[in-house]
N, C-alpha and C positions, 0 to 999 in steps of 0.2 A: 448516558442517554436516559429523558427522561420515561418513568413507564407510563403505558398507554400513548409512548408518540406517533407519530406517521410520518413514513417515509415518502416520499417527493422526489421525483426523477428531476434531475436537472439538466445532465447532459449526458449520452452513451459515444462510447468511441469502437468500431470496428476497422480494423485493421484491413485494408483491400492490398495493400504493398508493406513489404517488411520496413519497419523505422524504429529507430533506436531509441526516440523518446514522441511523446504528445504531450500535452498541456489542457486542463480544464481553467478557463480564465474568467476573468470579470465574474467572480462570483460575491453576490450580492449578499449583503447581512439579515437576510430575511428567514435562518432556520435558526432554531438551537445548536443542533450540532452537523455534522458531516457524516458521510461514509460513502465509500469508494468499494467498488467491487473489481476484482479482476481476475477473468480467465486467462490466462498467457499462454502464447504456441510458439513454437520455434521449430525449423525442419532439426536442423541437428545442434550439439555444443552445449556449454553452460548456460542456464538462463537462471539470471536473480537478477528480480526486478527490485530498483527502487525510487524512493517517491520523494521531491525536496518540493519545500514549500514557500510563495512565493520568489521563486526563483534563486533564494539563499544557499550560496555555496560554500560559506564559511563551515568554522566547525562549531556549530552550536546545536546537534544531536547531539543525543545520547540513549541508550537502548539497555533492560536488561530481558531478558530472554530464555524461557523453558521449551528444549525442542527434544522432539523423539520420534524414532525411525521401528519401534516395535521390537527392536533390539537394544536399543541403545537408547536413557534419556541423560542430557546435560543441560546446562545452564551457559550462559556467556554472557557480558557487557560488555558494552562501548561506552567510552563519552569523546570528544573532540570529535565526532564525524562531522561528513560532508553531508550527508544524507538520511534516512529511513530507508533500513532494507525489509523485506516482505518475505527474504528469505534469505536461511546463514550457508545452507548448502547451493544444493541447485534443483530448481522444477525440473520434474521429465520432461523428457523431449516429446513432443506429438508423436503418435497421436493420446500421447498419454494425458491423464487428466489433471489441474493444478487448480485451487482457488486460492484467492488472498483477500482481506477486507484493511481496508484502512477506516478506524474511527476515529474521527476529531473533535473533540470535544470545547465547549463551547470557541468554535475557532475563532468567533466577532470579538472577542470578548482583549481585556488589554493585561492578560498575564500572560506568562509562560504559557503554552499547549501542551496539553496529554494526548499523546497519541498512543492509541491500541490497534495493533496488526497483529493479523490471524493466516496464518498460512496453511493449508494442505495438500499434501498431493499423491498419485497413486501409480507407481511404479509396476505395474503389472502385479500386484499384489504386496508390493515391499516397500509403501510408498514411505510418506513422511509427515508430521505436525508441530507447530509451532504457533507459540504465541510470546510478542514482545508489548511491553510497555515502553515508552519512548516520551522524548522530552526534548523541543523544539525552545532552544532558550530566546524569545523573540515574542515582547509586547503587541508586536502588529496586529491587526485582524488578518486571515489569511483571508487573499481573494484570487489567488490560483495553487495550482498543482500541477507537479510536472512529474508524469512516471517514466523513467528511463531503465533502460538495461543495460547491467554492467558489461556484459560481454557482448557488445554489436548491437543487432535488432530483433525487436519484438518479431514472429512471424506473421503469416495474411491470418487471419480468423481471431486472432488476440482484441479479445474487448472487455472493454471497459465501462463501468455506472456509476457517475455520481448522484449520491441523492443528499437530499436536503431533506434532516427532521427537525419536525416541530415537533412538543410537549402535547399532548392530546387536550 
């Protein structure tokens, strides 16, 4: 991202009935880069969210990844996924609190994509953090996003921000 950019709301998504995934589409090559915001709820169960772009289900992720729970830090990769996960464990369940950010970096653009996600969340005091680097092997420009949950559906109150930056 570059410094001094501004951030540009593009489209917000709130959640009024639990759904398993949404989509930000038709998005236009009009910023430098991306970022996605998301608070997730769930009544009960696992929740990890994650995000494919373009609709690409192939395996062409790859992630590597420093997380820590305030007891515990490790590392992990992936390469051949299906997806970007936003989380290796799982968010609390509501009403407990989770954030995620996905950034995209110059996503118009006709390389490879870097992507950085940022997870945290707080388990009544015992929560969790994480942060991956990620790798989208795909020349396209992205002009959607699709965030789904691996385990069933987002809950009601789950919302989501895309924003568009430009360079100041």
């Amino acid at each position: 991202m570059a410094a001094g950019a501004t951030y540009e709301p593009i489209a917000t998504t709130t959640l009024s009935t639990a759904t398993a995934s949404f989509t930000f589409s038709s998005i236009a090559a009009s910023w430098t880069d991306l970022r996605l915001v998301l608070v997730p709820f769930k009544a009960s169960g696992n929740l990890v969210p994650r995000v494919r772009l373009n609709g690409d289900t192939g395996s062409n992720y790859s992630y590597t990844a420093l997380l820590g729970n305030g007891s515990t830090a490790f590392s992990v990769t992936g390469t051949n996924q299906d997806s970007i996960y936003l989380h290796y464990d799982t968010y609390p369940v509501s009403p407990n609190v989770g954030l995620g950010t996905v950034d995209i970096f110059s996503y118009a653009g006709s390389t490879y994509k870097t992507v950085l996600t940022t997870q945290s969340s707080d388990k009544n005091g015992s929560g969790s953090v994480g942060s991956w680097v990620n790798l989208w092997r795909s020349t396209s420009a992205i002009t959607s996003i699709t965030v789904f949950e691996d385990f069933g559906s987002f809950g009601i109150g789950t919302t989501a921000t895309l924003y568009g930056i430009k360079a100041a």
